[in-house]
LUMKEKOL-531261 format. One record per residue (C-alpha): residue in one letter; x, y, z; residue number from 1; chain. Coordinates in nm, 3 decimals. Example, Ala and Ser with C-alpha at 12.3 -4.5 7.8 and 13.67 -1.06 7.14 Angstrom:
2
<pt type="A" c1="1.230" c2="-0.450" c3="0.780" seq="1" mol="A"/>
<pt type="S" c1="1.367" c2="-0.106" c3="0.714" seq="2" mol="A"/>
//
This chain:
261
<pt type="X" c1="-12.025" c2="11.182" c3="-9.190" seq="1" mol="A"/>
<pt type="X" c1="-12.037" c2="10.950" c3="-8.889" seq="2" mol="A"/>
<pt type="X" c1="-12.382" c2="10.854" c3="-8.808" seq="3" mol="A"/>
<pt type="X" c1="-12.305" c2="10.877" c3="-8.391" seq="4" mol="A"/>
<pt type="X" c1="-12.539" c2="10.697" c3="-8.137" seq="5" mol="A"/>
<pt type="X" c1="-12.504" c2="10.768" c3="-7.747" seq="6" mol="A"/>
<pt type="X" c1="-12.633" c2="10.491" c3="-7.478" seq="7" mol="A"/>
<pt type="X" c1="-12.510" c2="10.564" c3="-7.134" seq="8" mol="A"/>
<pt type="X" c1="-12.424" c2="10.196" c3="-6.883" seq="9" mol="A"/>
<pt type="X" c1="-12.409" c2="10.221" c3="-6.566" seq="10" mol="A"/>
<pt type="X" c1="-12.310" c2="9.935" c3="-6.306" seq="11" mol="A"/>
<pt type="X" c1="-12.414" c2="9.839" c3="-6.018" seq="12" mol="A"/>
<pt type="X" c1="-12.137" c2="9.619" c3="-5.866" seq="13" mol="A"/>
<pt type="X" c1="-12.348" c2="9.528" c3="-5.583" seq="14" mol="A"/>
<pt type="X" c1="-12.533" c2="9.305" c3="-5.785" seq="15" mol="A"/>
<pt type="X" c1="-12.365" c2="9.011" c3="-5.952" seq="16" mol="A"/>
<pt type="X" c1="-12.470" c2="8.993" c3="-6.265" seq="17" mol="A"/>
<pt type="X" c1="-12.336" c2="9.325" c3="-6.325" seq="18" mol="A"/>
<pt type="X" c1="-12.000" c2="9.300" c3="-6.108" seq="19" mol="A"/>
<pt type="X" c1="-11.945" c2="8.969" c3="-6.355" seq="20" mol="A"/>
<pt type="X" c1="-12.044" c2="9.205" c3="-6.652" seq="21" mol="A"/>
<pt type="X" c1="-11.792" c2="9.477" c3="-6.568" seq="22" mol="A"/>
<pt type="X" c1="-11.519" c2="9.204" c3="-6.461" seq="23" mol="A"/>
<pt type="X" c1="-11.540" c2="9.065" c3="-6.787" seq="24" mol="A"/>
<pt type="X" c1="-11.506" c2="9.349" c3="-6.949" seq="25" mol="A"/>
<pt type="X" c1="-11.199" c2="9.439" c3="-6.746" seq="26" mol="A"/>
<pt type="X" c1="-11.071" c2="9.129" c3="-6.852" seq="27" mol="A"/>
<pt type="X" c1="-11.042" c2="9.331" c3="-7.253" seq="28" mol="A"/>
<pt type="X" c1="-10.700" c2="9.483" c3="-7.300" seq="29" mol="A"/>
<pt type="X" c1="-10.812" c2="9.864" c3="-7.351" seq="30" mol="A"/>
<pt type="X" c1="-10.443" c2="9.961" c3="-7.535" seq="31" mol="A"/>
<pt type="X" c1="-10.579" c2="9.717" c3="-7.790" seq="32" mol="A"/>
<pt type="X" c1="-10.983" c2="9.862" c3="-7.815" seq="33" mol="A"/>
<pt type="X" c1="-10.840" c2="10.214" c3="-7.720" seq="34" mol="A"/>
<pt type="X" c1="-11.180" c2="10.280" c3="-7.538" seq="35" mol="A"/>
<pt type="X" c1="-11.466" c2="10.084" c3="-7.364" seq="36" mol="A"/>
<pt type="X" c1="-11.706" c2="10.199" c3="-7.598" seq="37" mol="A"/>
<pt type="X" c1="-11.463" c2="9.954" c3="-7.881" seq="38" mol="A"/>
<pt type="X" c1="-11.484" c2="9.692" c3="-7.595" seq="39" mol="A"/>
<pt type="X" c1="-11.833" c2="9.723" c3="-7.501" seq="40" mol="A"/>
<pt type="X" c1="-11.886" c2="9.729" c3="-7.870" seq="41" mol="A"/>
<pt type="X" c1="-11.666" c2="9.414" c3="-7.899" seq="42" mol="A"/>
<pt type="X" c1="-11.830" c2="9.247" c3="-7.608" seq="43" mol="A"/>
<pt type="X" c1="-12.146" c2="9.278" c3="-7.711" seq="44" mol="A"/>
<pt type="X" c1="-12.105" c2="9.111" c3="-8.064" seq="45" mol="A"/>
<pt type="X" c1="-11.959" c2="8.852" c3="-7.902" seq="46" mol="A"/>
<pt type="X" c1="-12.230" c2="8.786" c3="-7.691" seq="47" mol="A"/>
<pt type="X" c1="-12.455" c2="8.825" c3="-8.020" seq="48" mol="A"/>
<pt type="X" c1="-12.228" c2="8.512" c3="-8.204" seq="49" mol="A"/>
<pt type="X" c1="-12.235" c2="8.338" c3="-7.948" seq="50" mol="A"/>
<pt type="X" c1="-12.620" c2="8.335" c3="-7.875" seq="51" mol="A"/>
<pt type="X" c1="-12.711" c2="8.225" c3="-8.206" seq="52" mol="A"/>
<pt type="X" c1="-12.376" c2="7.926" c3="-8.188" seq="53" mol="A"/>
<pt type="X" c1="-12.568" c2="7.861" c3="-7.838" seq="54" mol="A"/>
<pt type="X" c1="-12.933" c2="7.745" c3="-7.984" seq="55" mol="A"/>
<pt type="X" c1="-12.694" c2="7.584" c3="-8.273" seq="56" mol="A"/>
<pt type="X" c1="-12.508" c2="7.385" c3="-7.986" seq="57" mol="A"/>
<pt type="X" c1="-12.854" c2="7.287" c3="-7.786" seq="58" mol="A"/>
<pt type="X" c1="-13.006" c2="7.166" c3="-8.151" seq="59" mol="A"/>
<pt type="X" c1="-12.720" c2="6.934" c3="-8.208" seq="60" mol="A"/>
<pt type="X" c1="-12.711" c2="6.814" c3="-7.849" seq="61" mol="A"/>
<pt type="X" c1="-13.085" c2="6.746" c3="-7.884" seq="62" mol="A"/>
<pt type="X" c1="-13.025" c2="6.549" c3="-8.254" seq="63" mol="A"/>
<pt type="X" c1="-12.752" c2="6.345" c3="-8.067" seq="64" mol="A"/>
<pt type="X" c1="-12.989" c2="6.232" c3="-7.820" seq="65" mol="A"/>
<pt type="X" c1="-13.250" c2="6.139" c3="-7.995" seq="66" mol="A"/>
<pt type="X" c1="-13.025" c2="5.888" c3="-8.230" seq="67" mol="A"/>
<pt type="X" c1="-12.910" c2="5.724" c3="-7.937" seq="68" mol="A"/>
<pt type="X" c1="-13.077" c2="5.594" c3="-7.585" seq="69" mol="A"/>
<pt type="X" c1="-13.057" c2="5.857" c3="-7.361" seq="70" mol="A"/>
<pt type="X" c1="-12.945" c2="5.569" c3="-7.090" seq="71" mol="A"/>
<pt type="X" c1="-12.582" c2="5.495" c3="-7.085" seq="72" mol="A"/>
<pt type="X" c1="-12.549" c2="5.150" c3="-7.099" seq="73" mol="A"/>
<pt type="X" c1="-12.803" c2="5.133" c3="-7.431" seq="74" mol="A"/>
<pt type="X" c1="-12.573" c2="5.353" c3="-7.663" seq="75" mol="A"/>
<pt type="X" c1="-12.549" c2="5.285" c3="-8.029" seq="76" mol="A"/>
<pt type="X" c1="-12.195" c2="5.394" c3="-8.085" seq="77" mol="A"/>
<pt type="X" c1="-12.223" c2="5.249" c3="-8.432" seq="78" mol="A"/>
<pt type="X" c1="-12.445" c2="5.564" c3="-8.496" seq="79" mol="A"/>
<pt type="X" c1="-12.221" c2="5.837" c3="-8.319" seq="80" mol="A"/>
<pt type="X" c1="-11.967" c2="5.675" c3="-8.511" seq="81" mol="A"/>
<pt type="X" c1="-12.076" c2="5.744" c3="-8.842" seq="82" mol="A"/>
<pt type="X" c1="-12.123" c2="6.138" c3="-8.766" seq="83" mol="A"/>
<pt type="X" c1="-11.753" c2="6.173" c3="-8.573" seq="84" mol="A"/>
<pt type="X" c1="-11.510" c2="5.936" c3="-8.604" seq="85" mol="A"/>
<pt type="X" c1="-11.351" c2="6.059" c3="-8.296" seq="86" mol="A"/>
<pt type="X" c1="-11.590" c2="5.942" c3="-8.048" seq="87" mol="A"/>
<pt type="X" c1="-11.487" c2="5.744" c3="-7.761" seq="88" mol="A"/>
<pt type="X" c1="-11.742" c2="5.767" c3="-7.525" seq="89" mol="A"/>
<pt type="X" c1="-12.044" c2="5.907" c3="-7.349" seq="90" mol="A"/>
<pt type="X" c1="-12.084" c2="6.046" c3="-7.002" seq="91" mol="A"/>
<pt type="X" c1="-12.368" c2="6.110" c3="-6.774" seq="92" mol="A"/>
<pt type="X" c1="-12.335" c2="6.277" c3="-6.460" seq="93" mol="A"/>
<pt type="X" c1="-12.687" c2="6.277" c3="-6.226" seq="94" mol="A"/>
<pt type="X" c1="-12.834" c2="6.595" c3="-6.205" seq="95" mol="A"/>
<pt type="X" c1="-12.660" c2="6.799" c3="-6.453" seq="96" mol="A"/>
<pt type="X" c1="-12.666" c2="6.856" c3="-6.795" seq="97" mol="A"/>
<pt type="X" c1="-12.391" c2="6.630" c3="-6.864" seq="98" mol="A"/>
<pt type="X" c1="-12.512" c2="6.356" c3="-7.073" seq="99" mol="A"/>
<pt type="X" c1="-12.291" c2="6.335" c3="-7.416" seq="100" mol="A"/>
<pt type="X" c1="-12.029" c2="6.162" c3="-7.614" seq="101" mol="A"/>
<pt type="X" c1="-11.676" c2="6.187" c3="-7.547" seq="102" mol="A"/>
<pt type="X" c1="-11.436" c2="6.292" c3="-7.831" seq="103" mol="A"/>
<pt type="X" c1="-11.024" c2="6.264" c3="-7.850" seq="104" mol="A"/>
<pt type="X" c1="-10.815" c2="6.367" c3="-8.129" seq="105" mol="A"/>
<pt type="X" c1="-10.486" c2="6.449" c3="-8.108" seq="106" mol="A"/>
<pt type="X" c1="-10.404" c2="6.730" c3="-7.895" seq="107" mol="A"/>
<pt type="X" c1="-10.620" c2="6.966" c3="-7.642" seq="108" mol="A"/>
<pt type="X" c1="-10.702" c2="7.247" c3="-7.856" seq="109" mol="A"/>
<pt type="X" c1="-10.959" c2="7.124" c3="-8.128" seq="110" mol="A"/>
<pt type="X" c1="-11.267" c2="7.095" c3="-7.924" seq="111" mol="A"/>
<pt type="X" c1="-11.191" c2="7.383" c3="-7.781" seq="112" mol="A"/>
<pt type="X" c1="-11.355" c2="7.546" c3="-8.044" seq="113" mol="A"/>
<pt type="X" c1="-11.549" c2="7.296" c3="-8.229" seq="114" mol="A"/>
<pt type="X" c1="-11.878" c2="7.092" c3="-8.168" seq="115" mol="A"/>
<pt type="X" c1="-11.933" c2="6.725" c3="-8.257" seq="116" mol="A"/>
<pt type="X" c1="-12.011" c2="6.760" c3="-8.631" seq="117" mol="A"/>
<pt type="X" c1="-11.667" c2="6.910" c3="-8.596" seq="118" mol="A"/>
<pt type="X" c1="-11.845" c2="7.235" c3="-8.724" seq="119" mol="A"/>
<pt type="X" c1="-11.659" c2="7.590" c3="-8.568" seq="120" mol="A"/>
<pt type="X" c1="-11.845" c2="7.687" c3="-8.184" seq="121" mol="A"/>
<pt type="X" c1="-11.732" c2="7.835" c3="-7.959" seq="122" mol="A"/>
<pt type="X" c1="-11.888" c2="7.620" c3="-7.720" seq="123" mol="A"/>
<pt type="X" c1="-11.659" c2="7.353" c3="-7.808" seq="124" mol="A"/>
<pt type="X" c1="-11.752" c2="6.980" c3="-7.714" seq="125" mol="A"/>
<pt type="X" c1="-11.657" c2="6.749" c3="-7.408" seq="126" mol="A"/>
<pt type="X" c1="-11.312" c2="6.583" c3="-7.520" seq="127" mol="A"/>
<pt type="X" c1="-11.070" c2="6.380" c3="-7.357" seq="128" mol="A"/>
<pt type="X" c1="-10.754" c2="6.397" c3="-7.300" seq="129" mol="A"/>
<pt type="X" c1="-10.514" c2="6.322" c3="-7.610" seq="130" mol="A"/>
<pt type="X" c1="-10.287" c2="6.168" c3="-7.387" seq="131" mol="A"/>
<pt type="X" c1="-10.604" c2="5.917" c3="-7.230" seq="132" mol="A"/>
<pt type="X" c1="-10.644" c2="5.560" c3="-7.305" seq="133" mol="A"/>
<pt type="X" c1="-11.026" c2="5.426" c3="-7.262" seq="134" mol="A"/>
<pt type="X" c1="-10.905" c2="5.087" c3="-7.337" seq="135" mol="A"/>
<pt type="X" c1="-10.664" c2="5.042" c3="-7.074" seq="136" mol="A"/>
<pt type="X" c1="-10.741" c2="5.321" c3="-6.787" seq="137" mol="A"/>
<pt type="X" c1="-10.425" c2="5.527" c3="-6.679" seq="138" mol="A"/>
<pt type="X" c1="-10.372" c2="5.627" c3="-6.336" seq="139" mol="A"/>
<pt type="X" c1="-10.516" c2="5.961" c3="-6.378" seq="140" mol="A"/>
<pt type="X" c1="-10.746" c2="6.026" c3="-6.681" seq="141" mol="A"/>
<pt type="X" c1="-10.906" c2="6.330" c3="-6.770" seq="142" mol="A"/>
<pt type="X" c1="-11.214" c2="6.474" c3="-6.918" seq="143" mol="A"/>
<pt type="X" c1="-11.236" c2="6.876" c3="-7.031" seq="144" mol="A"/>
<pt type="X" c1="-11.525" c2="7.110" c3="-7.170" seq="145" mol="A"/>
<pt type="X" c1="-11.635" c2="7.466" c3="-7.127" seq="146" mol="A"/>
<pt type="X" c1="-11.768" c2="7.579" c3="-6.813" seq="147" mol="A"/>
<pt type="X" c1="-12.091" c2="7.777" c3="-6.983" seq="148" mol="A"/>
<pt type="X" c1="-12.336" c2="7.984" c3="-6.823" seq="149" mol="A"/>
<pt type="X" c1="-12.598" c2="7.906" c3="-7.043" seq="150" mol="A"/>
<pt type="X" c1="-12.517" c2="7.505" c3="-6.875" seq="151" mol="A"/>
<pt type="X" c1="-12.391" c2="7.318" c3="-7.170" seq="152" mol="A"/>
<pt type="X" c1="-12.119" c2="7.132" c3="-7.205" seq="153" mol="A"/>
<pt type="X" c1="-11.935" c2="7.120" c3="-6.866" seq="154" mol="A"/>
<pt type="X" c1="-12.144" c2="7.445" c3="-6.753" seq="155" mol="A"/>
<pt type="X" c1="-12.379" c2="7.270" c3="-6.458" seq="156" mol="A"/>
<pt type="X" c1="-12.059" c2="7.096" c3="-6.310" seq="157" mol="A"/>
<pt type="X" c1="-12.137" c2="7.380" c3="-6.113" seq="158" mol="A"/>
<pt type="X" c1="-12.431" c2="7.204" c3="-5.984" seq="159" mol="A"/>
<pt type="X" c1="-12.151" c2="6.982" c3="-5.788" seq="160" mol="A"/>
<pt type="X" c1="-12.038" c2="7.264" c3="-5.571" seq="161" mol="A"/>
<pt type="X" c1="-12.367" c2="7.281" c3="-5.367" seq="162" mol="A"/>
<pt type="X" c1="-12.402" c2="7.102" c3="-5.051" seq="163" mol="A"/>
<pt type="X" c1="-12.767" c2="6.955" c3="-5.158" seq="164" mol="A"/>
<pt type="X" c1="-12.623" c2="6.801" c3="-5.527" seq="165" mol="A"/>
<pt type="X" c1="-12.285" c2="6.646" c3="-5.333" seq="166" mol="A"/>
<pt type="X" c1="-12.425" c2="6.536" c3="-5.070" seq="167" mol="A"/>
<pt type="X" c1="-12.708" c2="6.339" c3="-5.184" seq="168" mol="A"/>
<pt type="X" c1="-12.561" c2="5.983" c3="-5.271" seq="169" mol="A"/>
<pt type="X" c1="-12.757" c2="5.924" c3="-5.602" seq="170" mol="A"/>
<pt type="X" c1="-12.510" c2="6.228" c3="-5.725" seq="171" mol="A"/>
<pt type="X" c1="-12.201" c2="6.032" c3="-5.617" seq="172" mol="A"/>
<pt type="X" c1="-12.169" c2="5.808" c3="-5.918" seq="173" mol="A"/>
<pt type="X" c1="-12.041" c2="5.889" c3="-6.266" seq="174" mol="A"/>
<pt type="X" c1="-12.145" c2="5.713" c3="-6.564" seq="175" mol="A"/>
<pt type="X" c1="-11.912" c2="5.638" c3="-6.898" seq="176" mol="A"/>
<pt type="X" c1="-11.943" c2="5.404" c3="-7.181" seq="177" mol="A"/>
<pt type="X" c1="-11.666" c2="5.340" c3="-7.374" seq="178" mol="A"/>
<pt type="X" c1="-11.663" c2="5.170" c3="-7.706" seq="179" mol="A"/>
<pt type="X" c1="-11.690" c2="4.820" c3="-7.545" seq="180" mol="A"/>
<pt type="X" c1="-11.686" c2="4.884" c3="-7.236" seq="181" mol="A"/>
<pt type="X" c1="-11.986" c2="4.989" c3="-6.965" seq="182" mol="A"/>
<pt type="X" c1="-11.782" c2="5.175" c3="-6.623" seq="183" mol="A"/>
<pt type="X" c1="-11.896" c2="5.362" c3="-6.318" seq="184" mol="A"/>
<pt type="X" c1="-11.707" c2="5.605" c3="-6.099" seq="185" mol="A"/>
<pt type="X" c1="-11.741" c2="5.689" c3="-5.750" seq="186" mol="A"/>
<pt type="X" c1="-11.658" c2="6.072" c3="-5.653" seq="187" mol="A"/>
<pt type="X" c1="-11.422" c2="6.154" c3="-5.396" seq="188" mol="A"/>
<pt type="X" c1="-11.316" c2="6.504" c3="-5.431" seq="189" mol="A"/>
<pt type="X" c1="-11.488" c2="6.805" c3="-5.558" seq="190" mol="A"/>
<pt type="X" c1="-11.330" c2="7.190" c3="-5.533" seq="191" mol="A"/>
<pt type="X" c1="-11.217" c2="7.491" c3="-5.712" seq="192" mol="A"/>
<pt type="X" c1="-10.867" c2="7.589" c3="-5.778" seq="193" mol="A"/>
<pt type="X" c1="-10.651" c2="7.855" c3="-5.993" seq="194" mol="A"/>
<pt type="X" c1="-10.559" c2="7.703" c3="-6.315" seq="195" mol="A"/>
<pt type="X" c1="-10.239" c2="7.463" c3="-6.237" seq="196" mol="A"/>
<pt type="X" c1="-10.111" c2="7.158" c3="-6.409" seq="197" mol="A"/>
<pt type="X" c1="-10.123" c2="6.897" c3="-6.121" seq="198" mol="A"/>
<pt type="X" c1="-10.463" c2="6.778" c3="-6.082" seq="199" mol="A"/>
<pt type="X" c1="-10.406" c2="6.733" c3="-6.482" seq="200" mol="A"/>
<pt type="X" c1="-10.096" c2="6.458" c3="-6.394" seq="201" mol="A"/>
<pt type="X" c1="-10.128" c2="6.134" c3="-6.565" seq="202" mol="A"/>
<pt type="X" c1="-9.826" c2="5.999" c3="-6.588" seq="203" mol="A"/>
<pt type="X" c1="-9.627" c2="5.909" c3="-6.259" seq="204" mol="A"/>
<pt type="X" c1="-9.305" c2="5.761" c3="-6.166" seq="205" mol="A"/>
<pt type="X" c1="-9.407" c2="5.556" c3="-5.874" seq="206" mol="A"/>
<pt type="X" c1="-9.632" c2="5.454" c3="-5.654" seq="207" mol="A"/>
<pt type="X" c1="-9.493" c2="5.689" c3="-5.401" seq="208" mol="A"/>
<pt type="X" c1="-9.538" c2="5.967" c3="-5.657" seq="209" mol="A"/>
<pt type="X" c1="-9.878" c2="5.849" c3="-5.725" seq="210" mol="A"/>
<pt type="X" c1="-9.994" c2="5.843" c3="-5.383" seq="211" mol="A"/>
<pt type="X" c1="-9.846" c2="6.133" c3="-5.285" seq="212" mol="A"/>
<pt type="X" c1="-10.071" c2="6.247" c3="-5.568" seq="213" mol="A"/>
<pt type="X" c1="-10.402" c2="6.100" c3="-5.483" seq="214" mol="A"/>
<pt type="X" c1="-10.323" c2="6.253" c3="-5.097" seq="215" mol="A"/>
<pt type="X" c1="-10.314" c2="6.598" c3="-5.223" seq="216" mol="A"/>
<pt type="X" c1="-10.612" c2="6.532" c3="-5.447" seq="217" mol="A"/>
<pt type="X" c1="-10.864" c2="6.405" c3="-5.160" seq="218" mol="A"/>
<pt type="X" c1="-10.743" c2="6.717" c3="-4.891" seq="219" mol="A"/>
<pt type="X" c1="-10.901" c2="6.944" c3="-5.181" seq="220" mol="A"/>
<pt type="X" c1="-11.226" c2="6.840" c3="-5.176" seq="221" mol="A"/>
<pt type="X" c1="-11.490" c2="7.049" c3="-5.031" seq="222" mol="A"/>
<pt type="X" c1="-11.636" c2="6.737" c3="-4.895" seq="223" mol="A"/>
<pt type="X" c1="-11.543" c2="6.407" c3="-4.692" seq="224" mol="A"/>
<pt type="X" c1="-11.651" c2="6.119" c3="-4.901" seq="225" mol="A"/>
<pt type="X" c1="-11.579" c2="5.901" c3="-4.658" seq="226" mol="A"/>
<pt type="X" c1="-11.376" c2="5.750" c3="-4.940" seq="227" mol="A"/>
<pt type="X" c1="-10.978" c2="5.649" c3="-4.876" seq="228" mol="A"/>
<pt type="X" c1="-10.814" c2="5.579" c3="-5.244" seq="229" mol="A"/>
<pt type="X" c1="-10.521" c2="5.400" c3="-5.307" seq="230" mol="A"/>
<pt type="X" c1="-10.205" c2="5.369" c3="-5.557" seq="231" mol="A"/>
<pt type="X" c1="-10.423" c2="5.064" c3="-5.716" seq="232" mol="A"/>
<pt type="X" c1="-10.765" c2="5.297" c3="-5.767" seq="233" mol="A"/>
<pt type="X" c1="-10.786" c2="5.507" c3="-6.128" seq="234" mol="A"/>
<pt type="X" c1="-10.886" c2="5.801" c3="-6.157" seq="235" mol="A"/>
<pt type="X" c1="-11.120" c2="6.026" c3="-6.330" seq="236" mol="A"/>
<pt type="X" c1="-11.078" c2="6.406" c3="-6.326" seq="237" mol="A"/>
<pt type="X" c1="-11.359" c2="6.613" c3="-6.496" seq="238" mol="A"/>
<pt type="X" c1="-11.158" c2="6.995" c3="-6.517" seq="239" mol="A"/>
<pt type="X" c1="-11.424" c2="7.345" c3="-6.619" seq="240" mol="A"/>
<pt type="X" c1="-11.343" c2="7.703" c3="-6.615" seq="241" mol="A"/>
<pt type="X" c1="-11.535" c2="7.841" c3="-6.306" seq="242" mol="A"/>
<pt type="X" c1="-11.516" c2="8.199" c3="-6.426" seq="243" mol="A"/>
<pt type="X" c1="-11.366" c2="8.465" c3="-6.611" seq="244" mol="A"/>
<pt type="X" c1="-11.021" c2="8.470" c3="-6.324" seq="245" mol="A"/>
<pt type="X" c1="-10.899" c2="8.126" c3="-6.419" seq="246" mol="A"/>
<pt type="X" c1="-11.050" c2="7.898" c3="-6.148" seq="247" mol="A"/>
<pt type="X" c1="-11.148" c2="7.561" c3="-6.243" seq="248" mol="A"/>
<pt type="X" c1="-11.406" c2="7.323" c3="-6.085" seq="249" mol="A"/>
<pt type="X" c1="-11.280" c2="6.977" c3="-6.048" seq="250" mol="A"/>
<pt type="X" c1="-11.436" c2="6.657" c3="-5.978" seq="251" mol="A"/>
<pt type="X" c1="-11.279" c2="6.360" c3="-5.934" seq="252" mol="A"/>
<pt type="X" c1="-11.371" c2="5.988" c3="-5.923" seq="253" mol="A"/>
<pt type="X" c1="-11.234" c2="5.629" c3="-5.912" seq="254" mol="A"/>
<pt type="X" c1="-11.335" c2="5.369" c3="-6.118" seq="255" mol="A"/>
<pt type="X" c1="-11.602" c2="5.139" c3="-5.910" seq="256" mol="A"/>
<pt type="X" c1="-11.685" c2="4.897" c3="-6.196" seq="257" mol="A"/>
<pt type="X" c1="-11.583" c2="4.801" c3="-6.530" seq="258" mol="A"/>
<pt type="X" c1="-11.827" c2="4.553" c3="-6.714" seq="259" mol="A"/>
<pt type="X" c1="-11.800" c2="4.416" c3="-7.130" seq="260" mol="A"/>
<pt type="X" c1="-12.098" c2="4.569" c3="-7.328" seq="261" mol="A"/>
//
C-alpha cells in the first residue's frame, strides 16, 4: 500500500527567490517526470546532494588555503602539486571569493564535475582552458567555473556587476601565479551575455581579426575603463553561468605585468 504524504507550494512570483524557484523548476522536462510532484521531488534531492557536496567543497577550499599562503605571489606550488598534478595556477580576484588554484587537463568537461582532489562535485573546480598555454600567453586565454549561489567557485563574479565593486580601482586588477611565473591583469570589460562562442575565441587569423575582436569585446562592457587595448595586449576572459537561462558573466583583462618567481 502506498504510504501517501500531501504538502501543498505555493509561489509567489513577485518575490525572487521564489520566481527563480519556479523558473528552475520550469527548466525540468515534465514528459520525462510526468508531474511536478516527480520534479519537485527531483529538485529537491538535488538540492539535498548538493548541500552536503557544498560544505564538502568549502572544507577542501579551506584545507587548500591553509597549505599554501593565502597571498599570491607566496604560493608553494610544490605542495598543490603533490595533491593534483594538474595544477597550473592560482587566481585571486579583490573582493570576491575567488582565491584558488587553476587546473587544465585535457578537454572542458572534467572539472565540470569534479573538485581538486579530483573527487565527483558538482561544484566542479576553476579550470582553464585545455586549449590555454600559461607558459607562453595566447591572444585570448580563458578561465571557467560554476557560477554558484552559495559563492564558490566563480559564484561572487557576480560581485563584478555592481557599480560600487567595478568601479572602485583596487577591484580593477587580477591576480595569477603560474608555475614560474607571478602576472597581473588589468580589467577592461565586464557584462552579461547569452551563451555564444566568441568571447571564448583564442585562436585568430590576423591582427585584423584580432582587433576586430578586442573592439567588440570592450563595446560590451557595462563600464568605460578608460582602457584602449590593442592587437599586441593578451587577454584574460573569466566566463560563469549567470543563471538558470544561459547568460554568462564575463570579465575580461589584459596582462599588465609578467615578473619570474
Amino acid at each position: 500500500m502506498a504510504d501517501n504524504r500531501f504538502c501543498g507550494i505555493r509561489f509567489n512570483l513577485n518575490k525572487p527567490e521564489h520566481r527563480r524557484a519556479w523558473e528552475y523548476l520550469q527548466t525540468m522536462d515534465r514528459k520525462e517526470y510526468k508531474s511536478y510532484s516527480n520534479i519537485f521531488i527531483t529538485a529537491l534531492n538535488e538540492y539535498i546532494d548538493r548541500s552536503k557536496q557544498d560544505r564538502s567543497t568549502e572544507m577542501l577550499a579551506e584545507q587548500i588555503a591553509d597549505a599554501v599562503c593565502r597571498r599570491i605571489g607566496n604560493v608553494d606550488f610544490n605542495k598543490l602539486l603533490k595533491q593534483n598534478s594538474d595544477t597550473v595556477g592560482w587566481i585571486y580576484v579583490n573582493n570576491t571569493n575567488v582565491n584558488y588554484p587553476i587546473v587544465q587537463t585535457v578537454d572542458n568537461s572534467f572539472y565540470l564535475n569534479h573538485d581538486f582532489n579530483k573527487k565527483s562535485n558538482v561544484a566542479g573546480w576553476i579550470y582553464l582552458d585545455y586549449r590555454a598555454d600559461f607558459v607562453n600567453f595566447k591572444k585570448n586565454t580563458v578561465i571557467y567555473g560554476h557560477g554558484r549561489t552559495d559563492k564558490v567557485m566563480f559564484g561572487s563574479l557576480e560581485n563584478t556587476l555592481e557599480k560600487s565593486w567595478y568601479t572602485n580601482k583596487n577591484n580593477q586588477y587580477i591576480k595569477i601565479s603560474t608555475l614560474n611565473k607571478d602576472t597581473l591583469w588589468q580589467i577592461v570589460s565586464i557584462y552579461v551575455i547569452k551563451q555564444e562562442a566568441y568571447y571564448l575565441k583564442t585562436n585568430f587569423e590576423s591582427d585584423a581579426d584580432y582587433k576586430t575582436w578586442i573592439d567588440k569585446m570592450i563595446s560590451r562592457s557595462k563600464y568605460n575603463f578608460g582602457v584602449k587595448p590593442t592587437t599586441k595586449n593578451k587577454f584574460l576572459t573569466l566566463s560563469t553561468c549567470k543563471d538558470f537561462k544561459g547568460n554568462r558573466i564575463v570579465v575580461q583583462a589584459i596582462l599588465v605585468s609578467s615578473q619570474n618567481r
